[in-house]
N, C-alpha and C positions, 0 to 999 in steps of 0.2 A: 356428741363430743365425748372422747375418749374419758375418761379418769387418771389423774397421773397419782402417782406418789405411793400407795402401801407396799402392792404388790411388786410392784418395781424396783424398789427400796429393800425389800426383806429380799427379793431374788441378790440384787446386787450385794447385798453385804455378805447372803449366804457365799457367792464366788469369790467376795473378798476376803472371808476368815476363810477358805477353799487354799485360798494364794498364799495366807500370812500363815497355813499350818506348814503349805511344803514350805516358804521360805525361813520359817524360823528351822525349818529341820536340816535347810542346807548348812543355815549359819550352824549350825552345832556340827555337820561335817567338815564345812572348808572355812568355818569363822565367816570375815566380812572381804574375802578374797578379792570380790570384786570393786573395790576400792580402787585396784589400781589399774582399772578401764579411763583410758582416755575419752573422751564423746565420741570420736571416732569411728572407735569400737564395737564401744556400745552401740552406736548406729548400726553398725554392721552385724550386730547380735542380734538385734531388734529385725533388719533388713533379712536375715537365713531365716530366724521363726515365721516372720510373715511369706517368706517368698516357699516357705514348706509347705506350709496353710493351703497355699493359692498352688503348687505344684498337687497335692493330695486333690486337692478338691477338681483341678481340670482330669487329674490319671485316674482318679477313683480309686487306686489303688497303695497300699504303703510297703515297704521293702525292709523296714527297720521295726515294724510292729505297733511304733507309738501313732495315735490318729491327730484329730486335727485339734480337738477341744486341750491337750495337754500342750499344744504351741499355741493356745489363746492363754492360757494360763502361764507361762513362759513368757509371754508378751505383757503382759498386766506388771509380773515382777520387775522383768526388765525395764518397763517403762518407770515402776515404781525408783526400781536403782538410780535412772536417769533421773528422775528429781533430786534425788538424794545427793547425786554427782555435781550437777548445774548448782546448785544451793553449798556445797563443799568444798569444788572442786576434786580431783583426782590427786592420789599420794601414791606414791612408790613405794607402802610398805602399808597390810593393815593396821589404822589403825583407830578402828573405830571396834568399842565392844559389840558384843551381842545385843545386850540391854539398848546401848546407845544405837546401835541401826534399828530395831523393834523399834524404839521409840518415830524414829524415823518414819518409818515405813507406817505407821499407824498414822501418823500427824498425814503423809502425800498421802494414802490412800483416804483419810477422813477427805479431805479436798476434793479430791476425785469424786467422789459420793455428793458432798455437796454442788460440785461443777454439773454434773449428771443432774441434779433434782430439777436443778435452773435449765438447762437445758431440755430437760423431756417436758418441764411447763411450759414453755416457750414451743417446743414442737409436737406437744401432744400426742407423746408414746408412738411416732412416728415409724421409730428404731425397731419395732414389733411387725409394720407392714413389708420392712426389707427382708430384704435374701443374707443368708450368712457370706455369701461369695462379697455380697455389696462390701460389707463389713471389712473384709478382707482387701481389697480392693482401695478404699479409704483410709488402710493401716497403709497398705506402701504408699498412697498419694502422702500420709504423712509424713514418712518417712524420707521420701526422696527430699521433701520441703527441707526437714531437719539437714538432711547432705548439702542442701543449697545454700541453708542459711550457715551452716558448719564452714562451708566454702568461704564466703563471703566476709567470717570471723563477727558475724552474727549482725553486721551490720546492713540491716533493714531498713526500708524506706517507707511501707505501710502493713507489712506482713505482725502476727504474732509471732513471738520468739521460740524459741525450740522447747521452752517449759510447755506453753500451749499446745502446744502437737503434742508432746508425751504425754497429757492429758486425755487429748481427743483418745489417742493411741489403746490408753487403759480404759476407756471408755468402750471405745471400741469391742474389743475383746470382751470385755464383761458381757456386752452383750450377745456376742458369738458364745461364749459359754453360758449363758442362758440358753440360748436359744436353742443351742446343741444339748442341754439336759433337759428341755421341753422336747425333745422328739421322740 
């Protein structure tokens, strides 16, 4: 039986101060810009980074320079923004500080960490015997879910709600960027 919890834990948190350095540095470029994403949007932000991931990895080739590990990192903020959004709401003007999104973003990524522990206990480091394509693969089945359930104006009948997919989503990712700085 595998081991869960040190190594796992210290890789994850390593990608997630990885995530909170560029995003605190975009907030000091463009502020908290993203504020004024509808879920939509956002979906559709989250839908180009995963559907790049999954174009790079079938061409094997990139045209723009950037590879696949800096749209798993792109996916983890994004998905982070999406909490932030669902729990907020969307405004038509920023208006959330610096300090106050940081805060933010520490509190949904601390959950994400702990949603991860519970879940790799439960599957016993499972996420280490997949392919990073898997990974990829399970970010768009997320994704399209969040479209469906976006559609539907979020009413479900026994699915989890679009928080729980943006979860899975950063989950996700993190461990596509382990897995990609383990090669």
């Amino acid at each position: 039986m595998a081991t869960t919890g040190t190594n796992t834990d210290r890789q994850f948190e390593q990608v997630i101060d990885e995530c909170r350095s560029l995003f605190g540095k975009k907030l000091h470029d463009y502020g908290a810009s993203w504020r004024i994403l509808r879920p939509s949007s956002l979906t559709d932000q989250l839908f180009i980074k995963a559907k790049r991931i999954r174009s790079l990895e079938i061409k094997k080739v990139s045209k723009v320079g950037d590879g696949i590990r800096p749209e798993f990192i792109a996916l983890i903020n994004y998905g982070i923004i999406g909490l932030i959004q669902l729990e907020k709401g969307f405004s038509d003007t920023v208006d959330m500080t610096p300090d106050e999104a940081m805060a933010l973003y520490d509190r949904h990524a601390g959950e994400a960490l702990e949603l991860m522990k519970r879940k790799n206990h439960d599957y016993d480091e499972a996420w280490r015997s997949m392919r990073v394509s898997s990974y990829t693969d399970f970010i768009l089945t997320k994704i399209e879910r969040v479209k469906e359930i976006e559609n539907i104006d979020g009413d479900t009948m026994v699915s989890e709600g679009i928080d729980a997919n943006y979860m899975d989503i950063i989950n996700y990712a993190v461990f596509g960027a382990i897995k990609l700085n383990e090669k």
